[in-house]
C-alpha positions in Angstrom: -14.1 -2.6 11.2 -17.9 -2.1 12.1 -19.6 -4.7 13.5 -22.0 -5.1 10.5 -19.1 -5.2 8.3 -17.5 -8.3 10.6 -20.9 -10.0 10.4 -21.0 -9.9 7.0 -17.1 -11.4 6.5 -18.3 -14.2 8.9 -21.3 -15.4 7.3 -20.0 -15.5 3.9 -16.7 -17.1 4.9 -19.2 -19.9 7.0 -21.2 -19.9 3.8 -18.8 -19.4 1.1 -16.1 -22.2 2.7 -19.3 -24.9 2.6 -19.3 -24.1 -1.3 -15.3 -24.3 -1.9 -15.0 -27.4 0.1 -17.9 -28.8 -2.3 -16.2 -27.5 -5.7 -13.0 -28.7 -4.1 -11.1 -25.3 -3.6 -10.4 -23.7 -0.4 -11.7 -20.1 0.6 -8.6 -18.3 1.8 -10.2 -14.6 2.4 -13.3 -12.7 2.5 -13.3 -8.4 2.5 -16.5 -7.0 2.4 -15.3 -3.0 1.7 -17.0 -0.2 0.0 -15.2 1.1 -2.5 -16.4 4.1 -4.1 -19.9 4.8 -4.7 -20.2 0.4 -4.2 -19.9 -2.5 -1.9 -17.5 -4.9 -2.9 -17.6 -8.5 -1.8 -14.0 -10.1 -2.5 -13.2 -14.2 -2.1 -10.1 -15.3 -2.6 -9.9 -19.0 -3.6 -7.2 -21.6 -4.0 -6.5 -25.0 -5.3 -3.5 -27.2 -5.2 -3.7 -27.0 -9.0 -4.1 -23.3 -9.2 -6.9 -21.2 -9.7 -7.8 -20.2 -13.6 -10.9 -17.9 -14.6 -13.4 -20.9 -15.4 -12.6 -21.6 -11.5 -13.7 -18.3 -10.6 -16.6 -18.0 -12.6 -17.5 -21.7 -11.1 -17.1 -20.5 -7.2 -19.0 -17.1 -8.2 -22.2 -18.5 -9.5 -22.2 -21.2 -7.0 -21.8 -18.8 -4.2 -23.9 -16.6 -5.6 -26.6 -18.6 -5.9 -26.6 -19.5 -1.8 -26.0 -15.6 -1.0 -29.4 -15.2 -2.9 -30.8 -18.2 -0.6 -29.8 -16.9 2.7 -29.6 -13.3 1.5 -26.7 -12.1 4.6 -26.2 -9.0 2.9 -28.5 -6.2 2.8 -28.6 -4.0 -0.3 -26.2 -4.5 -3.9 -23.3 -5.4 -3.9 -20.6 -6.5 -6.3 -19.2 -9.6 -6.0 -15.7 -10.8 -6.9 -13.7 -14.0 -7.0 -10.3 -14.1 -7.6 -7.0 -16.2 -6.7 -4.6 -15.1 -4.4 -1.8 -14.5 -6.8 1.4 -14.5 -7.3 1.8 -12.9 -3.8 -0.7 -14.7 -1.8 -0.8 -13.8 1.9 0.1 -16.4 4.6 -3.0 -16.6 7.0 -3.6 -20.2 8.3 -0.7 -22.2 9.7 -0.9 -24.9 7.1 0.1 -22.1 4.7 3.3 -21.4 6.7 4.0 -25.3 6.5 2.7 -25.9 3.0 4.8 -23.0 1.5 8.3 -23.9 3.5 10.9 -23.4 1.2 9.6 -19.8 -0.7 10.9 -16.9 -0.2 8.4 -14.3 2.5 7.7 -11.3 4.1 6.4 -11.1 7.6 5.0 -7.9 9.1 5.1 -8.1 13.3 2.8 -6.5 15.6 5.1 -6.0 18.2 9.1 -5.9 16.7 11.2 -8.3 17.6 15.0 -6.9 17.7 13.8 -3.0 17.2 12.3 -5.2 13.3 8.4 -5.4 12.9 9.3 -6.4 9.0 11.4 -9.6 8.1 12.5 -11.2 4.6 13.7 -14.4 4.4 13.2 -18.4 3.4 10.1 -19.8 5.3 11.2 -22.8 7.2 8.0 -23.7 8.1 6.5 -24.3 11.9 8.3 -25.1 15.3 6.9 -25.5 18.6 4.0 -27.0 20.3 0.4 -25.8 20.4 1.4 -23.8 22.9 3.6 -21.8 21.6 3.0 -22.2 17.7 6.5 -20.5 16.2 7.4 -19.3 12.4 11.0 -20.5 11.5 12.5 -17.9 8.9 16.1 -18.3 7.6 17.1 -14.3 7.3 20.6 -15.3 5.7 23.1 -18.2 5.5 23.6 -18.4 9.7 20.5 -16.7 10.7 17.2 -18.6 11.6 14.7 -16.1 13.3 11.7 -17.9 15.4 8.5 -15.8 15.3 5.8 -16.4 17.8 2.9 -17.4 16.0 0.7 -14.5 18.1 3.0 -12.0 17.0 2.2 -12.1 13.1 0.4 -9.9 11.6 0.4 -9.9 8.2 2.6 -12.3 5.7 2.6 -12.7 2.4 4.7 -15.1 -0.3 6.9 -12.9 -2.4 7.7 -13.4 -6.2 10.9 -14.2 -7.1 12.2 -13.9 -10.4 
């Protein structure tokens, strides 16, 4: 990721959680990535309610209208709000206590039993601040605890 890039992700998350908290939805995610000929600015918003269109449009012309104030980003760009769905990554620990119960996927950076990928029932979190773990139930007997650190990606996954 290039440094301007990273910039760019920072001061629109500092910017663009202000404006969530305000509207009373949370910013989950900001990707600043060029995709074809364009630059794309993506936010990903939540609310314990859900996230509909009308709440999109809402977080979108109220962020817009501070990114035209402060004006982080140089040149056009397109911007896009959107809700996590149905598959909405895991990136914060409240998310891997809020969503104990649901069914994951957890991709390692370092494998733990020759694994980097695991499926299973979040549990939710165990430990101190210290050591911050994951609790996943892989089957009936098996409960797997996954150093915090060691996540790298993780994601709900839809269950029919």
């Amino acid at each position: 990721m290039s440094l301007a890039k990273e910039r760019i992700e920072t001061v629109v998350e500092r910017l663009g959680n202000q404006v969530a908290t305000d509207l009373g939805y949370e910013l989950l995610e900001v990707e600043y990535c060029k995709e074809g000929p364009d630059w794309v600015l993506r936010c990903f918003i939540d609310h314990d309610n859900g996230i509909g269109i009308e709440d999109c449009q809402r977080f979108s012309e109220a962020l817009d209208l501070v990114l035209d104030e402060k004006d982080p980003i140089p040149g056009k760009y397109l911007l896009e709000v959107s809700s996590p769905g149905i598959e909405r990554p895991l990136k914060k620990d409240r998310d891997f206590i809020r969503f104990a119960g649901k069914m994951v996927e957890i991709k390692l950076s370092k494998p733990i039993n020759n694994c980097k990928t695991y499926r299973g029932e979040l549990m939710g979190m165990v430990g101190d601040d210290s050591e911050l773990k994951v609790a996943l139930k892989i089957d009936a007997s098996n409960v797997l605890e996954i150093p915090r650190n060691l996540i790298a990606k993780a994601k709900l996954i839809f269950e029919i």
